[in-house]
LOMAR-240091 format. One record per residue (C-alpha): residue number from 1; residue in three letters; x, y, z. Coordinates in Angstrom, 3 decimals, decimal comma. Example, Ala and Ser with C-alpha at 12.3 -4.5 7.8 and 13.67 -1.06 7.14 Angstrom:
% residues 2
REC; pos; code; xx; yy; zz
REC; 1; Ala; 12,300; -4,500; 7,800
REC; 2; Ser; 13,670; -1,060; 7,140
//
This chain:
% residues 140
REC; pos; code; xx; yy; zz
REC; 1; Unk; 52,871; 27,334; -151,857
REC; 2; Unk; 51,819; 30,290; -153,985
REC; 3; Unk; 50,372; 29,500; -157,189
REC; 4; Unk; 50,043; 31,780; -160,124
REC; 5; Unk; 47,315; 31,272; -162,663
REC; 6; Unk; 46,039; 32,768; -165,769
REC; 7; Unk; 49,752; 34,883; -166,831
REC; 8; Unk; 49,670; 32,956; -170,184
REC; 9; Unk; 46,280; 34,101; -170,470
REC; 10; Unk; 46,779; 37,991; -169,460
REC; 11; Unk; 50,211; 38,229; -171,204
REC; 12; Unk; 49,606; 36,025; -174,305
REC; 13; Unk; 48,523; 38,714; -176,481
REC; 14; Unk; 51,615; 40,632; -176,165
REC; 15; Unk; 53,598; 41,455; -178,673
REC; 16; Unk; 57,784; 40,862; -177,840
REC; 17; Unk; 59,140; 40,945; -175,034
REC; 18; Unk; 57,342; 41,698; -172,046
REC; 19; Unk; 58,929; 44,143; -169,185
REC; 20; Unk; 58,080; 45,465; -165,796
REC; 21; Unk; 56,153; 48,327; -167,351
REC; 22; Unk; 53,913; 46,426; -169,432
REC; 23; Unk; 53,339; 43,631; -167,440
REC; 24; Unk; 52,455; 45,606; -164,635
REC; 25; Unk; 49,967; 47,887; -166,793
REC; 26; Unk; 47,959; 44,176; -167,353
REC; 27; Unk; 48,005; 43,412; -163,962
REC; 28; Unk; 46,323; 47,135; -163,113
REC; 29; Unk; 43,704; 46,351; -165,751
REC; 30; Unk; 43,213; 43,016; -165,164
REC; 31; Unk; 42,812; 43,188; -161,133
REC; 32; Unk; 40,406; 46,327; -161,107
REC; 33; Unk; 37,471; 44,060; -160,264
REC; 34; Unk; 39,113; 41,651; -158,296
REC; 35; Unk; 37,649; 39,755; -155,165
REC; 36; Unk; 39,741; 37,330; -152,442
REC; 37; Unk; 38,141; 34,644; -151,748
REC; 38; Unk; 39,064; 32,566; -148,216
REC; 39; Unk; 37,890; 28,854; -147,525
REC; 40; Unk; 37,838; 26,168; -145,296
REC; 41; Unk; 37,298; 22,653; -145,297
REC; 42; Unk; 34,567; 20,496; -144,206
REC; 43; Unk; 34,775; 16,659; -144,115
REC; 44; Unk; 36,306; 14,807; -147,396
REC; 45; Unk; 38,005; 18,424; -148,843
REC; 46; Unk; 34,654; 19,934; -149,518
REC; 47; Unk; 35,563; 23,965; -149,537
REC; 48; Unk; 33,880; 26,306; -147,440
REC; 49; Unk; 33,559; 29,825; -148,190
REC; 50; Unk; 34,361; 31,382; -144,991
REC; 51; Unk; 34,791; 35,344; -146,463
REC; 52; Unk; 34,543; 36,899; -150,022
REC; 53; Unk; 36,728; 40,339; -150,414
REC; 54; Unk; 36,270; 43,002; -152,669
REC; 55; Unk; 39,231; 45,215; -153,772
REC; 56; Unk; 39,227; 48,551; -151,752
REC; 57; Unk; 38,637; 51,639; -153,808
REC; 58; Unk; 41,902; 53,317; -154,764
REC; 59; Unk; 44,091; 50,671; -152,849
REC; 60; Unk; 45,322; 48,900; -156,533
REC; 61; Unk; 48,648; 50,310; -157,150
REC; 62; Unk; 52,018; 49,817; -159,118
REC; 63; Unk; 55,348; 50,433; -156,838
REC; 64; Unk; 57,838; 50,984; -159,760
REC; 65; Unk; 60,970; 51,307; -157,592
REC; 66; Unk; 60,078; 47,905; -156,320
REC; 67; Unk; 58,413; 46,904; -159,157
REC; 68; Unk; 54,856; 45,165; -157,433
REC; 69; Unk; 51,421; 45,642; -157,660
REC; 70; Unk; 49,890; 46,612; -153,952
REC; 71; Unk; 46,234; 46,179; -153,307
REC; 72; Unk; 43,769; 45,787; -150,743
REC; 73; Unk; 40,502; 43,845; -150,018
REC; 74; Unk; 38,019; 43,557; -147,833
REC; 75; Unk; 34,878; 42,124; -147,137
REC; 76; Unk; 32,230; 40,706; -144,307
REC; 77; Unk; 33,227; 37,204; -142,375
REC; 78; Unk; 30,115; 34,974; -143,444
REC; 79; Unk; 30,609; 31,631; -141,858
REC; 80; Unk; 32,930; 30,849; -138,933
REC; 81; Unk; 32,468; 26,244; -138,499
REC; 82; Unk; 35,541; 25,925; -139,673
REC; 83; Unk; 39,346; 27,215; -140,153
REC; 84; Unk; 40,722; 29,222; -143,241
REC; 85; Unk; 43,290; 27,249; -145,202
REC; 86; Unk; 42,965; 28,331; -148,449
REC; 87; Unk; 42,473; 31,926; -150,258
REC; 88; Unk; 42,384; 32,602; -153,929
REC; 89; Unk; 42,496; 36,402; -154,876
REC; 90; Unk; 41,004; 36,471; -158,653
REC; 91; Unk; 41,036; 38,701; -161,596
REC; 92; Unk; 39,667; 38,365; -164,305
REC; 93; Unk; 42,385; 36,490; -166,086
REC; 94; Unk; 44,936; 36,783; -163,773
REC; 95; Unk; 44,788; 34,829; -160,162
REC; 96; Unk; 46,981; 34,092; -157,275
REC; 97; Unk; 46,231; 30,928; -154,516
REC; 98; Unk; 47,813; 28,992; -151,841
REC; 99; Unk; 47,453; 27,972; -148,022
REC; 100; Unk; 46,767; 30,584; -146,041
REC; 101; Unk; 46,543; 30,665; -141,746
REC; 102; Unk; 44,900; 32,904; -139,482
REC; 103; Unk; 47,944; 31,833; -136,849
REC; 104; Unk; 51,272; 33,632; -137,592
REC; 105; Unk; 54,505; 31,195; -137,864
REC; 106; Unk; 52,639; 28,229; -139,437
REC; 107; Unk; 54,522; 25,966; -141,530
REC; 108; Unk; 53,697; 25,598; -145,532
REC; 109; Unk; 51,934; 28,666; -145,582
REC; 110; Unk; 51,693; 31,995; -147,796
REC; 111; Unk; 49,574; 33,781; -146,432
REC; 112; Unk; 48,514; 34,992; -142,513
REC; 113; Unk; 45,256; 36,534; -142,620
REC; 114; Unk; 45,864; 40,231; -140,958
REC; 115; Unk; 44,431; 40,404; -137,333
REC; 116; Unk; 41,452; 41,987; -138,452
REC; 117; Unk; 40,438; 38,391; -139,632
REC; 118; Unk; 38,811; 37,655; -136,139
REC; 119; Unk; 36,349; 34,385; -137,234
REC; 120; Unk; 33,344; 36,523; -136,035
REC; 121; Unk; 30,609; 36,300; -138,434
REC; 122; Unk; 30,088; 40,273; -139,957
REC; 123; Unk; 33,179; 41,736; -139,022
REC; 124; Unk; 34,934; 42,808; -142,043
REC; 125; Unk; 38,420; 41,305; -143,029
REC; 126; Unk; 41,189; 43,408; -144,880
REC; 127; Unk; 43,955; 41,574; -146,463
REC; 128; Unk; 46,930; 43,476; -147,839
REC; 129; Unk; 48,561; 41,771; -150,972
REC; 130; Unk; 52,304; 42,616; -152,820
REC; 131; Unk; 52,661; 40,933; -156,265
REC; 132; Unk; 56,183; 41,301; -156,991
REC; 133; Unk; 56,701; 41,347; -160,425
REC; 134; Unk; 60,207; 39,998; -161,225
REC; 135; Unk; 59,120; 36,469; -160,661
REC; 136; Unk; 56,480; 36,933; -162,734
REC; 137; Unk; 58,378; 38,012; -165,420
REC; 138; Unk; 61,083; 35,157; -164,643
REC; 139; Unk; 58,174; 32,746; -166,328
REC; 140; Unk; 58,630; 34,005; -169,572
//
């Protein structure tokens, strides 16, 4: 399941009541730097970092009629022993995690890795994320 970390942090520091617009101009801020990082496991739950991605220039956008945040990343495959379960896309505050599946139609996951995910060491991996913003201003 999707976990959200670091809104207390990012939004904190805001005066009243916090809306779409606001929250959403954090977010912008906040992810301009951000990286995705995918794992594996090896053994007794020791993580593997399978793939770091880097947000794709210009991709970080807000959707106002939908009210989300859209971005992409991308990045080089750097290991390949062993399958990605987990992914954690970080800001600097503000971070997003869960299970994640290169196989489409697996249970308890949030995230399938796009087909450009292939497991071959140096291709490079895009991942397309939506943060929709109504449950994150449903916390508050």
């Amino acid at each position: 399941m999707r976990q959200i970390h670091g809104l207390e942090k990012l939004a904190g520091q805001q005066p009243g009541r916090l809306n779409a617009q606001r929250l959403a101009e954090l977010l912008l801020t906040d992810l301009r730097q951000c990286r995705c990082h995918i794992y594996g496991t090896m053994g007794d739950d020791d993580k593997v970092l399978l793939a770091e991605l880097a947000l794709l220039p210009d991709s970080l956008e807000y959707e106002m009629f939908d009210q989300r945040i859209d971005l992409i990343v991308a990045g080089p495959i750097l290991r390949n022993d062993c399958v990605p379960l987990i992914y954690r896309l970080q800001g600097e505050r503000f971070a997003l995690s869960g299970r994640c599946s290169m196989i489409a139609r697996v249970c308890g996951v949030d995230l399938y890795l796009q087909r450009s995910y292939t497991g071959v060491i140096g291709d490079v991996a895009r991942q397309k994320f939506s943060i929709p913003l109504k449950p994150l201003l449903a916390m508050f």
